[in-house]
N, C-alpha and C positions, 0 to 999 in steps of 0.2 A: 891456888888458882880457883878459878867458878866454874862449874859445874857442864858447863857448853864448853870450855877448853880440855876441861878430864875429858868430857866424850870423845870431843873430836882426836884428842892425841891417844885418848886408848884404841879407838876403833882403829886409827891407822897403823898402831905400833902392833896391836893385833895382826893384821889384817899385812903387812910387811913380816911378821914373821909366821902363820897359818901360811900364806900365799893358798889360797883355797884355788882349785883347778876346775870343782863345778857346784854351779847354785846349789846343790844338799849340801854341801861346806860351808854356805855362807852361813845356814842360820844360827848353828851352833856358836860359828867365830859372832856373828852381830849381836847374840841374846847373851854368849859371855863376856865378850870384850864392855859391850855397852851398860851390864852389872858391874863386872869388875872396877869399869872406870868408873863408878861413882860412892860403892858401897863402903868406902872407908868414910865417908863422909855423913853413916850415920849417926858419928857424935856431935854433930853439928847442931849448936842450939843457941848464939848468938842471933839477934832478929834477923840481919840484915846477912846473915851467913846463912840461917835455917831458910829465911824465905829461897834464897836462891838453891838450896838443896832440894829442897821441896820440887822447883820447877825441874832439877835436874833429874827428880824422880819421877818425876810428869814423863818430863821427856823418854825417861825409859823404860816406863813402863809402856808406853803409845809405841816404841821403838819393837819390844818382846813380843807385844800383843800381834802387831802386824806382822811379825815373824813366824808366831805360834801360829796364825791364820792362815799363812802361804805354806808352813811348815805340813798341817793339816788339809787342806785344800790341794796341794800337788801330794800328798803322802811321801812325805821326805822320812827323814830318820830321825826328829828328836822326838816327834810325838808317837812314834812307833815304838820307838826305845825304851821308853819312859812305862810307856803301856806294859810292853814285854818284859818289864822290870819288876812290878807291882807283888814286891813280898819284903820280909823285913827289914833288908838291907836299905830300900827305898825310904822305909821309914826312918831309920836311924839317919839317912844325910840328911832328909827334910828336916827331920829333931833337930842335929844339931846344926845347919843353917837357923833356924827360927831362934836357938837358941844362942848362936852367934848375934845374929840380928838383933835381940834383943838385948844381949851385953853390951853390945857396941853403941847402942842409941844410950846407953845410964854412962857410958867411960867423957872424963876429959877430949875436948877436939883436938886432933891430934896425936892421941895419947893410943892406947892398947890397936884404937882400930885402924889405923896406919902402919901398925908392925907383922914384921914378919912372922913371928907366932901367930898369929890372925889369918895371915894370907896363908898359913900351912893349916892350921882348922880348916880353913875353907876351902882348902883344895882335900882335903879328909875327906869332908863332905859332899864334897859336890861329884867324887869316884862312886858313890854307890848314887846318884841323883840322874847324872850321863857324864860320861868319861870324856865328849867330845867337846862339852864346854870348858874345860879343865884349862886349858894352855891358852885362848884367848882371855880367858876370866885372871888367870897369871898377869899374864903382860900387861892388862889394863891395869889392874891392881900393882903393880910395880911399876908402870908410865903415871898412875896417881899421885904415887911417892916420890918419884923422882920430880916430875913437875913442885910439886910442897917445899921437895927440897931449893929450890930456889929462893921460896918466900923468906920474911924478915923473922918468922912464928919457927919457933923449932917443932921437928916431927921425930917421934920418939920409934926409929923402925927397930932398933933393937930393946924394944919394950924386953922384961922387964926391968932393965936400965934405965936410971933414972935421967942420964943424961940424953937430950935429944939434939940434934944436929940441922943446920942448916947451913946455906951459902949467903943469907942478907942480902940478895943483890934483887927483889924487887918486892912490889906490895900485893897480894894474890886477886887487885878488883882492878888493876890498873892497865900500865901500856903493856909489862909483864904478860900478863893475862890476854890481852890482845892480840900480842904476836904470839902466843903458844895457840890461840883459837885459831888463827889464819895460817898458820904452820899447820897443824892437827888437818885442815879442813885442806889444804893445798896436796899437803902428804897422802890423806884420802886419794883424792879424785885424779891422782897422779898415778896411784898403786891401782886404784879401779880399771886405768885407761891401759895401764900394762897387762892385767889380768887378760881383758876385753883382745890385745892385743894376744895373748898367749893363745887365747882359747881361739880366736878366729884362723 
């Protein structure tokens, strides 16, 4: 699938199982869920597949930033955390995130940075980093895969096994990809409107 239907179906598949009860919940579930949904996809390096990765990193980095900013401007909990964190352990998950990141952009598409070995580094990582993005950054990360798993391209989540698995039943630029964007985006603003309804 492209990159607008990862987000849209991680954020809600997040954000369905967080069920966050007040705005300091969201920013952790919206700054993990909306990495998670995309960061398998930094083996992406086909044109017409990198261009659309690229916006999808557009997308979420604009996504973090205005989270990081409401995060810091109401003085919520991840820029507190993060702060109150600042000693070696902090460095070692940043180490090995940058150094995930950077395996994952040299691997085959599809290939190490879609598996489950990958998604347990980084959830390694991201325990000494903040604890609170962990389980949205999960979900998206496994709503990535599962989404793949539709396409015709096999995804290899039990890396390192050479064989990788798919269902063939669509093309990841197509109708496929259209109804997972308008499901993902529906599923959102349904889950929103329950939340909205819990809290009032």
């Amino acid at each position: 699938m492209m990159a607008k239907s990862h987000i849209a179906v991680g954020l809600a598949a997040a954000t369905l199982v967080v069920a966050p009860a007040t705005f300091k919940e969201v920013v952790p579930l919206v700054i993990g869920a909306s990495v998670g949904s995309i960061i398998c996809d930094l083996d992406s390096k086909k044109s017409n597949v990198n261009k659309d990765a690229f916006y999808g990193r557009l997308i979420v980095g604009i996504i973090c930033a205005v989270m990081v900013v409401l995060d810091v401007y109401f003085g919520m909990s991840v820029w507190k955390s993060i702060k109150a964190g600042l000693d070696p352990t902090l460095a070692l998950g940043i180490g090995i995130l940058a150094g995930m990141i950077f395996i994952c952009s040299k691997t085959n598409h599809r290939g190490f940075a879609h598996s489950f070995v990958a998604l347990a580094i980084y959830m390694y990582a991201l325990q000494f980093i903040y604890v609170d993005v962990m389980l949205p950054f999960g979900v998206a990360f496994i709503s990535h895969i599962v989404l793949d798993l539709f396409n015709k391209k096999r995804v290899k989540i039990l890396w390192p096994v050479k064989r990788g698995f798919c269902l063939g039943l669509c093309y990841s630029n197509r109708l496929g990809n259209r109804i997972a964007f308008i499901a993902g985006c529906c599923a959102l603003v349904l889950e929103i409107a329950a939340i909205q309804m819990k809290v009032l």
